[in-house]
N, C-alpha and C positions, 0 to 999 in steps of 0.2 A: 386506448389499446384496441387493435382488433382482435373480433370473437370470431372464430373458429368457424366453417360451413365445409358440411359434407353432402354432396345432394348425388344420388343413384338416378341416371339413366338407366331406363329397362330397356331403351331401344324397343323394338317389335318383336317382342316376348311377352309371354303369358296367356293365359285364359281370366274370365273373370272369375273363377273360384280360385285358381293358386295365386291371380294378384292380391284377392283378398285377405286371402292367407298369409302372403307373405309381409304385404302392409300391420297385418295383425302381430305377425312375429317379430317386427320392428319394434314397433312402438311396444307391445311388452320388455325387449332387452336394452331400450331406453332409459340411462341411470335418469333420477331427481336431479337437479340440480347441476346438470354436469353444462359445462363450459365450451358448449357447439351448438351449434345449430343445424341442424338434419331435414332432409328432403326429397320428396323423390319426384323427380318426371317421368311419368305415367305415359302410356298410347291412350291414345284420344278417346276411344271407348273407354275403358279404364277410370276415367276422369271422374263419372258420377259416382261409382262405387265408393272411389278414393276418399272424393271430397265427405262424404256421409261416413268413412271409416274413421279420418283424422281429424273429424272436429272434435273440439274440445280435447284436442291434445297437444304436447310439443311439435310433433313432429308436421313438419310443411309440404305442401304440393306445387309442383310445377308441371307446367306441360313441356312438350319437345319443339316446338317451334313456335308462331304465331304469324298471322296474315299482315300484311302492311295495309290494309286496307279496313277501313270500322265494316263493311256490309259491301253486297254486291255480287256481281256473277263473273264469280272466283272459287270455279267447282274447285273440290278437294281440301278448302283452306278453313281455318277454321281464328275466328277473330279476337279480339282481346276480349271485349263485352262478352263475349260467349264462356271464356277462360274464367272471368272475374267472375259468373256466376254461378261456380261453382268453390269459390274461392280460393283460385291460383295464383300462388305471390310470386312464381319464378317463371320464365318462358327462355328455351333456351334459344340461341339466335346463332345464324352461321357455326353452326357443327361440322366438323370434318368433313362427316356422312353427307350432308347437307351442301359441303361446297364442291364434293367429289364427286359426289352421285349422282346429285341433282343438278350438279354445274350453276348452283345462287354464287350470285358474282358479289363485290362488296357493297357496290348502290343496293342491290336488293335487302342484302343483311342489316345495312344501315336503314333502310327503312322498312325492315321487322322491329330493329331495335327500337325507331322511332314509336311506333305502334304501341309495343308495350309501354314504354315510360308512360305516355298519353293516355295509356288504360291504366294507367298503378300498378302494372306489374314490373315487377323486378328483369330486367332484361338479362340475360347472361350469355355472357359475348365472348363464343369459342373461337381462340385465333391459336396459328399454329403453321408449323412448315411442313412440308413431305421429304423424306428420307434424299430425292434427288436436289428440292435446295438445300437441304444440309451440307450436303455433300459436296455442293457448290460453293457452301460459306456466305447462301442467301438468307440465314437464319434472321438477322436481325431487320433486314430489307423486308421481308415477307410480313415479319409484325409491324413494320412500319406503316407498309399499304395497307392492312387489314384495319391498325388502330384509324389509320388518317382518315377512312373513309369514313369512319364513324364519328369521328368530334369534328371534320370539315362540315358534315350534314348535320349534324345535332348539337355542336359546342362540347366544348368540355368539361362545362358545369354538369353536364346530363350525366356523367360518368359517379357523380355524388346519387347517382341513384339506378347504378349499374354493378355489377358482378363480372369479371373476367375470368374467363378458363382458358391458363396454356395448355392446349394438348399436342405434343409435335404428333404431326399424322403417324411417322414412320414408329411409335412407339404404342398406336395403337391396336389392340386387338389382333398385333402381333409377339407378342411374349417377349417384345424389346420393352426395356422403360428406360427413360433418360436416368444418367446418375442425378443424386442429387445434389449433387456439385453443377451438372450440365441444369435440371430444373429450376434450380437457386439466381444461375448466370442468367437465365431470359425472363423469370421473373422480376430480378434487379433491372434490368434494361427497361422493363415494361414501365416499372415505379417510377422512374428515372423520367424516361420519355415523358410522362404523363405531369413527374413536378416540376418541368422542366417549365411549362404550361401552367399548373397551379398546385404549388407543393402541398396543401393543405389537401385537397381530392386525392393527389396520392396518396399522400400518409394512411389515409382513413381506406382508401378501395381493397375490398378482400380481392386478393387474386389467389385463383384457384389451380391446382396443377392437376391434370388428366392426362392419363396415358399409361395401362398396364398397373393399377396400384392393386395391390394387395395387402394382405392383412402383414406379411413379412417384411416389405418396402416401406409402410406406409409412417411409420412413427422417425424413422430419418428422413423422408422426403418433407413432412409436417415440421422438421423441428429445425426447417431453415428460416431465416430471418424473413423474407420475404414472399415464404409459400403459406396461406391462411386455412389449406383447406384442400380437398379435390372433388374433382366431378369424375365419378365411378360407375364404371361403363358392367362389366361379365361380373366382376366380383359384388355389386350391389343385387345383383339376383339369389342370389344365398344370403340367409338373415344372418347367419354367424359370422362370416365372410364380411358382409357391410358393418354389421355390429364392430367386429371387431379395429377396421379402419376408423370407423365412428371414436370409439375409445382411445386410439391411436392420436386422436385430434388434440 
């Protein structure tokens, strides 16, 4: 059966005393025993504080992206070895932000994602549409190219040690969220695709759902057959707010 993953984007927010704090107020409203697994990707600065707050507890660190490259002169980027040494198990890969902003195409995502596997980190692979393929009825085309580019360049064995987050663009960060009838339908497709390929990788891959979740959405969106979890963007910046999704898992 799969276990439960909730992991918080801070995006580029905070200082290093209220990430500290808020990494503190987590891991306090943290139950024993409870049946998720928790995490949060940090800004880059952030990182050393993090790693020295969450050792020796449940709760895990990821970064926001990672270099495709082990070293080298690749101002601004920051590599896997550099991540593992602070002990980061997640790195996120092609984020919305990431393919809209910064215009990373899928070769490039596909080999960030390369990168991490190669370092031990957990790669976490945001795929997703924008409110105009929706619209279009390119929902399922759009994950196709985004998946393809990833198991054409890496296989689809690599995916046994991969995390996927659907986030549809047009549901972020805009007070839209998919129903979870609509979250459930491109998760099943994801599964689908992927056991189509090798049903056993499916079965076992947490896929994640991102996009507007909050602590009132978040226990329906969770409680469909094939959503394991989310990646939590505004509402992971309040402890109570992520706690409460957390719980919700």
């Amino acid at each position: 059966m799969r276990r439960s993953l909730v992991i918080g984007n801070w995006k580029m927010h905070g200082t290093r005393t209220s990430n500290r704090e808020l990494i503190t107020q987590i891991q306090t409203g943290l139950n024993e025993g409870q049946n998720c697994d928790v995490a949060v990707c940090v800004p880059f600065t952030a990182i050393p504080d993090a790693s020295a707050t969450v050792a020796n507890s449940t709760l895990r660190l990821g970064a926001q992206n990672v270099a495709n490259a082990e070293q080298g002169a690749y101002t601004g980027e920051v590599s896997v070895g550099m991540l593992s040494e602070y002990d980061c198990q997640y790195a996120l890969v092609g984020h919305s932000e990431r393919r809209q902003i910064y215009r990373e195409t899928d070769e490039l995502v596909a080999e960030r994602y390369e990168y991490a596997i190669k370092g031990g980190i957990t790669p976490v692979l945001c795929i997703g549409e924008t409110d105009e393929e929706r619209e279009q009825g390119k929902t399922f085309a759009v994950i196709d190219e985004q998946l393809s580019a990833v198991i054409n360049h890496c296989g689809i064995d690599s995916l046994s040690k991969a995390v996927i987050a659907y986030e549809p663009v047009w549901a972020i960060g805009t007070g839209k969220t998919a129903t979870p009838d609509q979250a459930q339908e491109v998760h099943a497709y994801i599964r689908n695709q992927i056991a189509a390929q090798n049903a056993d990788i499916a079965e076992k891959l947490i896929i994640l759902y991102g996009g507007s979740v909050k602590p009132e959405n978040a226990a329906e969106l969770f409680g469909r057959d094939d959503i394991d979890g989310g990646l939590i963007g505004g509402a992971s910046l309040q402890a109570d707010s992520f706690l409460a999704i957390i719980n919700a898992a």
